[in-house]
C-alpha positions as CSV (number, residue, x, y, z in Angstrom):
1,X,46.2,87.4,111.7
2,X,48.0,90.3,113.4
3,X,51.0,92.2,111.6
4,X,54.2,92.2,113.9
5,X,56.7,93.1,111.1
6,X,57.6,96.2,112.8
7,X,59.3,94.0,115.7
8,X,57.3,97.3,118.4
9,X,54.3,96.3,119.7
10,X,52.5,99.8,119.6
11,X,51.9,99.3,115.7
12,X,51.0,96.1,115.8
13,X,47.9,95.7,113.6
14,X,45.2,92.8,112.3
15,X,46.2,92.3,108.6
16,X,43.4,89.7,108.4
17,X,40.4,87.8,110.3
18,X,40.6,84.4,109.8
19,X,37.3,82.6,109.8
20,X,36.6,79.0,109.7
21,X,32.8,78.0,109.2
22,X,30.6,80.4,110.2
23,X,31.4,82.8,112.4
24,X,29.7,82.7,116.0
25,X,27.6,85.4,117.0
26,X,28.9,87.4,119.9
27,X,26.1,88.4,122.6
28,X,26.9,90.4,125.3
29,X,23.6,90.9,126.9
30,X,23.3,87.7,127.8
31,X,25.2,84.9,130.1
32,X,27.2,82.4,127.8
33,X,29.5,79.2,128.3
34,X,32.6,80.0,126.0
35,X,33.9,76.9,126.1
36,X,30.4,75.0,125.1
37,X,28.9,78.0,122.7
38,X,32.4,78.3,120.6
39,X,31.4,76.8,117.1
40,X,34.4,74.6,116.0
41,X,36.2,75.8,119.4
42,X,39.8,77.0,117.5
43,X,42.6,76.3,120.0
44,X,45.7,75.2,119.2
45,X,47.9,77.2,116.6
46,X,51.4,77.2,115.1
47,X,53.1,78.3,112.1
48,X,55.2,76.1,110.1
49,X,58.7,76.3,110.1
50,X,59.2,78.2,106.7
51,X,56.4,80.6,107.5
52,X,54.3,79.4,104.7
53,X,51.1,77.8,106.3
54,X,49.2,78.4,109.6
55,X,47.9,75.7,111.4
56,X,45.0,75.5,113.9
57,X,43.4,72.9,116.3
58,X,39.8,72.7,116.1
59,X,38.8,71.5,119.1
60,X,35.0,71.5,118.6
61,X,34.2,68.4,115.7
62,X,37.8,67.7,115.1
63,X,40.5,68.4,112.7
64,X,43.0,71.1,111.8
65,X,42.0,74.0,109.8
66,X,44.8,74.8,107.3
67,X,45.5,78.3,106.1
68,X,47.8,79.9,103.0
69,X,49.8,82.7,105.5
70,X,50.8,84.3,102.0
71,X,47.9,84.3,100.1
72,X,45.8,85.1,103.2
73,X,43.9,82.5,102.5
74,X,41.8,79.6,104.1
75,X,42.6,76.3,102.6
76,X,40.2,73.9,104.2
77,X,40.2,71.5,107.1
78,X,42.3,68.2,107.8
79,X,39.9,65.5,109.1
80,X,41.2,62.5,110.7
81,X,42.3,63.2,114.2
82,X,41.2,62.4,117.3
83,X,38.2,64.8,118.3
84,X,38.8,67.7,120.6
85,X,42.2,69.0,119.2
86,X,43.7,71.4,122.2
87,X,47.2,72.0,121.3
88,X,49.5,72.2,118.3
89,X,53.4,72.2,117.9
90,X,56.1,71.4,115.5
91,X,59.4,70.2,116.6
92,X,61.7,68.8,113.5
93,X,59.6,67.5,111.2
94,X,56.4,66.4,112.7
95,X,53.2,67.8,113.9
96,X,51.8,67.2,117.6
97,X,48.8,67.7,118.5
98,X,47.0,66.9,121.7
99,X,43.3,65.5,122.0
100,X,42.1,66.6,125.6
101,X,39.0,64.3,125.6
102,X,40.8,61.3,124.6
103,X,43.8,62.3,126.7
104,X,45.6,61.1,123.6
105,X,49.1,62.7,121.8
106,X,49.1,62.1,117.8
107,X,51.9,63.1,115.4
108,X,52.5,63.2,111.8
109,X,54.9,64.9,109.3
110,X,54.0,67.9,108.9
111,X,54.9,68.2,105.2
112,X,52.9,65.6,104.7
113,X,49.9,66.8,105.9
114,X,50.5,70.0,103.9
115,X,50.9,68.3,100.8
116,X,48.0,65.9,101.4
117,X,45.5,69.4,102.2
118,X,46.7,71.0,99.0
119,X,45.7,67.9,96.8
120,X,42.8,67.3,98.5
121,X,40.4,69.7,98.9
122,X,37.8,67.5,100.3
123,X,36.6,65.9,103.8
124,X,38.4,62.5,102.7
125,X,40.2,61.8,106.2
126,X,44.0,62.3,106.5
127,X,45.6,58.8,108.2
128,X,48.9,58.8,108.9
129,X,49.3,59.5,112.6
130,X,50.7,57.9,115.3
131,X,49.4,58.3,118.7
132,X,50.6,57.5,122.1
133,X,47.7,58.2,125.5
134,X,49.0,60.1,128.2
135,X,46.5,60.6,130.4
136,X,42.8,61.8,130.3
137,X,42.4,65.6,129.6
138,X,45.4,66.3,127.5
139,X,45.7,70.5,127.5
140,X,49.2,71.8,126.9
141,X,52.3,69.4,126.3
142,X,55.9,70.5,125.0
143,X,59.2,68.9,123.6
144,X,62.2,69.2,125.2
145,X,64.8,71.1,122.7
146,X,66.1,68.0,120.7
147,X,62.8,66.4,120.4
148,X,63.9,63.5,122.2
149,X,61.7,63.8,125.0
150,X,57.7,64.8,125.5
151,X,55.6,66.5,128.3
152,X,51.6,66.4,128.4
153,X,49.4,67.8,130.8
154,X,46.4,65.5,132.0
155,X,44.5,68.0,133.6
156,X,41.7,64.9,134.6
157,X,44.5,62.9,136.8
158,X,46.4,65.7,137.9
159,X,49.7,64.4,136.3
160,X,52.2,65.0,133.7
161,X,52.9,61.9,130.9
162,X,56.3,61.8,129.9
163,X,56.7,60.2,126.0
164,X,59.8,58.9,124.3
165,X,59.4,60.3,121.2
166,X,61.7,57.6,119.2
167,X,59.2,55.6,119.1
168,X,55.8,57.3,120.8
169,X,56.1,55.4,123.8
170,X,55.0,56.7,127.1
171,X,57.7,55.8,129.4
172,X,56.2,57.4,133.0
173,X,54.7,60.3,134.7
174,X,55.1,63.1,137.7
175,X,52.2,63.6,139.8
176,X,51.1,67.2,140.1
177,X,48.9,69.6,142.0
178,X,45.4,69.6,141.1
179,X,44.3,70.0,137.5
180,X,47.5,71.0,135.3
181,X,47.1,72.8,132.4
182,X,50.2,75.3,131.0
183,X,53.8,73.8,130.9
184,X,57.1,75.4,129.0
185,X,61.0,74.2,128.8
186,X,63.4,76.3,129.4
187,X,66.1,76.7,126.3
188,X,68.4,74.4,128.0
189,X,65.9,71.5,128.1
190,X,66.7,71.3,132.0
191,X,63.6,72.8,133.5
192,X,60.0,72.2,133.2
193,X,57.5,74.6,134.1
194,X,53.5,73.5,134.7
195,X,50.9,75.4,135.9
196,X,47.7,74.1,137.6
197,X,44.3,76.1,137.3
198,X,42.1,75.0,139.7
199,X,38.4,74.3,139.0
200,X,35.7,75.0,140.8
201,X,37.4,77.6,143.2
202,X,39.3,74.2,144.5
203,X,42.8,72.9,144.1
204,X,46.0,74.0,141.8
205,X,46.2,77.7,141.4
206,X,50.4,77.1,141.1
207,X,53.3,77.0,139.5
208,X,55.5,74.2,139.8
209,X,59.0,73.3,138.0
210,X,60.5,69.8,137.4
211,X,64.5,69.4,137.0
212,X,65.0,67.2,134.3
213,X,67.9,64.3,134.1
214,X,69.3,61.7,132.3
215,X,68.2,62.9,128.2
């Protein structure tokens, strides 16, 4: 947890180190996979809206770790979602979350989930998500400002699911260059940005940007 009070980013500072589990023991002298030697693999992260509780994916075994942003304290982990959490967001008053290996979006109220972690400090799974696939290897998705609309990444098919958030329908898809990953919208919910990686020294390595219509 990094101080940023100041609004300068000279004195930014760490105010705390968050750990969930145990924390992974980092060799240098040695080669090492990060993204298979990671321990509970944290990815995903967001605040929520009153700046109360920080929320973050574990993409290794699953869930959301949960932590008290006042108290600096670690509450415990939210089981119950799909394995391989990748990304978090909040937008109104649910949480997203995207599960890369199932290529799957879930949401739930994020109050909800709060109050359900603070009662129950136990591994007893949370259920009340709703889920909606858009394509295998979910990474990054965003809302469009009004949370009408949603964008995922399926880095696996090299395409972008597009998901009517009404009712968690997926409603189509944009084909993209090879392996997507990172995507933003613009303020004005007009432009969608989405980057493509590359893997294996092949393919992506871009930037490309949607125009979108009819909202």
């Amino acid at each position: 947890l990094i101080s940023a009070d100041t609004g300068v980013a000279m004195p930014f500072g760490y105010a705390k180190h968050f750990r969930v589990g145990s924390k992974p023991a980092l060799r240098f002298d040695s080669v090492t996979d990060r993204d298979k030697n990671c321990g509970n693999c944290l990815r995903g992260t967001t605040f929520t809206p009153d700046s109360k509780y920080l929320l973050v994916g574990r993409m290794g075994g699953g869930g959301i770790a949960v932590f008290d942003v006042g108290a600096l304290h670690y509450l415990g982990t939210v089981f119950g979602t799909l394995g391989n959490v990748r990304h978090l967001v909040i937008s109104g008053d649910f949480l997203y979350l995207s599960s890369n290996a199932d290529g799957t979006i879930q949401r739930t109220k994020w109050k909800d989930l709060i109050e359900f972690v603070l009662k129950n400090r136990s591994a007893k799974p949370y259920t009340a998500w709703q889920s909606v696939h858009t394509g295998r290897g979910a990474r990054t998705f965003c809302l469009t400002p009004d949370g009408k609309w949603l964008f995922a990444t399926a880095f696996d098919e090299s395409e972008v699911g597009i998901v009517r958030t009404a009712d968690m329908k997926k409603t189509g898809k944009i084909a993209t260059d090879s392996w997507p990953v990172g995507m933003s919208i613009d303020a004005n919910g007009k432009w969608l940005a989405v980057t493509a990686q590359g893997k294996n020294g092949l393919g992506g390595n871009s930037v490309m940007l949607f125009a979108i219509h009819g909202q």
